[in-house]
C-alpha angles and dihedrals in degrees: 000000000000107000107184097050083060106078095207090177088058089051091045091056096041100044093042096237084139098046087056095054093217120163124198091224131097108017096063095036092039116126126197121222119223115232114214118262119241119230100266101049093050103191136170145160116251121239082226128119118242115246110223108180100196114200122188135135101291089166137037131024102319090054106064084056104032121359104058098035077051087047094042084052107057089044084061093041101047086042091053096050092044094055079050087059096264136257114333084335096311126114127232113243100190132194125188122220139184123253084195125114110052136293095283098056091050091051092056088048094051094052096041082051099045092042106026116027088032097216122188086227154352116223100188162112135084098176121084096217088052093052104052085039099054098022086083096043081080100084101021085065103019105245136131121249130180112186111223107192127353116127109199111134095210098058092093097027118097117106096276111037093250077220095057100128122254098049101028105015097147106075137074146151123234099208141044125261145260096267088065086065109046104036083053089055082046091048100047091045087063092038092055100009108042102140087050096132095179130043132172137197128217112190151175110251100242136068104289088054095040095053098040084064102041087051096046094039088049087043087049101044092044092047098038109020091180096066119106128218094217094165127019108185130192113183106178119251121283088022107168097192132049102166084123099052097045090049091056095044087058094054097040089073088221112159093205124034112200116206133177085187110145140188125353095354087065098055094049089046088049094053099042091049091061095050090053096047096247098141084045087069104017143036124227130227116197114186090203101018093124088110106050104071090069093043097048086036123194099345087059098107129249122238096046118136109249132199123185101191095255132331086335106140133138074216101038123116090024098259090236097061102040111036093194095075097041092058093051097050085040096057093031097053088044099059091036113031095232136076120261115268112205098277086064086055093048099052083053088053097056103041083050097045077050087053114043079042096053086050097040083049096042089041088058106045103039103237135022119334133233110235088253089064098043079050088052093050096051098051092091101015119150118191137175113245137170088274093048128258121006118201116194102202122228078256081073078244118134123242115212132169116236123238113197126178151152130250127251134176119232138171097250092068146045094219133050112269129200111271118239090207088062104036136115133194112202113196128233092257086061106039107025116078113242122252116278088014126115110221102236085049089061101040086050086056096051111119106248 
């Protein structure tokens, strides 16, 4: 990494690190002192190791993007926090699973893992199905889960969170939404593109691809009434050919094109795209394209609109003013070879929410904690991590700020990076859905 070439106090400016006077000292580092039990309670912490079952898509195509960089990083992380002397003074034994292979067959391991195996916790799921099927299985089985992943919107949205303590304590999610990712494309676009009159979508046929782009076609259209939707476009998932679709973007005259595309699909669309001259007539603005730079490489065009679910950024915060981040990227890059995409960001974020909940828990109690009060801890819990500062709401839900950019090709790299000149930082007020709010309710509410 060329330092000098990349200008971070230009970043820092740009992105408002240094407006919002964070330090990345005390909250990470924080240790919690244990207070001695009394008698009666009669507390005190096992010599056993913790069992931590990871499941996350070893095999097929979610696990080249996002299961085995999730999977790389909790092996760092738990490596990291047993040479630290664990959690609480326990040590992480830690076993890595497949999400691979259907619902069903998720639902069957949980609850082999939670009933039979007893382990102390599940870090998992990438897939949205996997996630509102198992989430519940918390309570119903007593085990804990922290969702790693999953994006769906609607998994915390009824009109009572189904993950409010007491009834359904058990069960939380380590990372912010969908909805993060799509009303910030829709923010920067007004911020740096606000006499853009025609937009188009390009998504994958399925849930995550249908509600993206309901929440960033309801975010535009709140924030920017006069846009047009001139081309809405639904390939179906693993299409290796989108000759058609380009074509008909072309045609369509739209300025932005919004995709959700992941994974491989969006590598081949990518490459096709640029064959075909779409970057040449339209933008594109990717709600989780943080990864595919890196994976197109140098060919992947500049000028495109990039979102990192979340604060999640090899380059973000500036590495030499968070060292948090510099040490990730640092240890990731070292065992890998490549920098972390935002999965990577998110395991760390769950096996550290575990661990500053577990303390707090332990801090407070004086011993060892049932799974109810670790629970407890971690509604509310705020914790330093390589992307700043990470808030679990009292919906068990994560709050994240947004980072969008544009990519940009420089010397240091082989690959476009996001421009600090055209970058944006929206923070979680902006971008995360309230408690006890659905997210279409409160964009609706927005003032035009």
């Amino acid at each position: 990494m060329d330092e000098k070439r990349f200008n971070r106090r230009s970043l820092l400016k740009q992105m408002g690190l240094a407006g919002a006077g964070l330090t990345a000292s005390g909250l990470a580092g924080a240790t919690y002192k244990v207070r001695k039990a009394t008698a009666a309670e009669n507390r005190s912490i096992p010599k056993t190791p913790l069992k931590v079952a990871v499941v996350s898509f070893l095999s097929g195509p979610a696990s080249g993007p996002f299961g085995i960089p999730g999977n790389n990083s909790f092996k760092i992380c738990a490596e990291e926090i047993n040479k630290q002397g664990g959690i609480a003074g326990r040590k992480i034994e830690m076993k890595s699973y497949d999400e691979a292979g259907g619902t069903d067959s998720q639902v069957k391991l949980a609850r082999k893992l939670i009933m039979d195996d007893k382990v102390d916790i599940i870090l998992g799921y990438i897939s949205s199905a996997d996630c509102k099927a198992i989430l519940p299985l918390s309570d119903e089985l007593g085990g804990l889960i922290f969702a790693y992943d999953c994006g769906t919107h609607v998994l915390m949205e009824k009109e009572k969170s189904p993950y409010d303590v007491p009834k359904y304590g058990l069960g939380f999610r380590t990372a912010a939404h969908l909805a993060i990712d799509n009303i910030a494309l829709a923010r920067y676009i007004q911020k740096h593109y606000p006499d853009v009159k025609k937009v188009a979508g390009i998504n994958q046929d399925y849930a995550w691809g249908r509600d993206s782009w309901m929440i960033f076609e309801r975010a535009i259209k709140k924030l920017l009434p006069h846009v047009e939707v001139v081309k809405t476009l639904w390939p179906q998932i693993y299409t290796k050919d989108y000759t058609a679709h380009i074509s008909s973007l072309l045609s369509s005259g739209a300025e932005i094109v919004h995709s959700s595309m992941w994974g491989g699909d969006t590598v081949t669309f990518t490459k096709q795209a640029i064959g075909m001259g779409l970057f040449k007539k339209a933008r594109m603005a990717m709600s989780r394209g943080e990864p595919y730079p890196q994976e197109v490489g140098e060919d992947f065009p500049e000028n495109q609109i990039i979102c990192c679910a979340g604060t999640h950024y090899f380059l973000y915060p500036p590495q030499d003013k968070w060292p948090l981040n510099k040490k990730f990227v640092a240890d990731y890059h070292k065992a890998y070879g490549k920098y972390p995409p935002y999965p990577a960001y998110h395991a760390y974020q769950a096996i550290y929410a575990y661990k500053h909940a577990v303390e707090k828990a332990v801090s407070l109690v004086g011993g060892w904690p049932t799974k109810k009060e670790i629970a407890m801890a971690a509604s509310g819990l705020s914790f330093e991590t390589p992307s700043g500062i990470l808030t679990i709401g009292k919906d068990h839900n994560a709050r994240e700020d947004v980072l969008v950019g544009e990519t940009k090709k420089v010397k240091s790299f082989d690959f476009p990076i996001l421009e600090p000149e055209n970058s944006s930082i929206f923070p979680a007020h902006e971008v995360n859905t309230p408690v006890g709010l659905r997210t279409v309710d409160w964009i609706d509410s927005w003032e035009a």
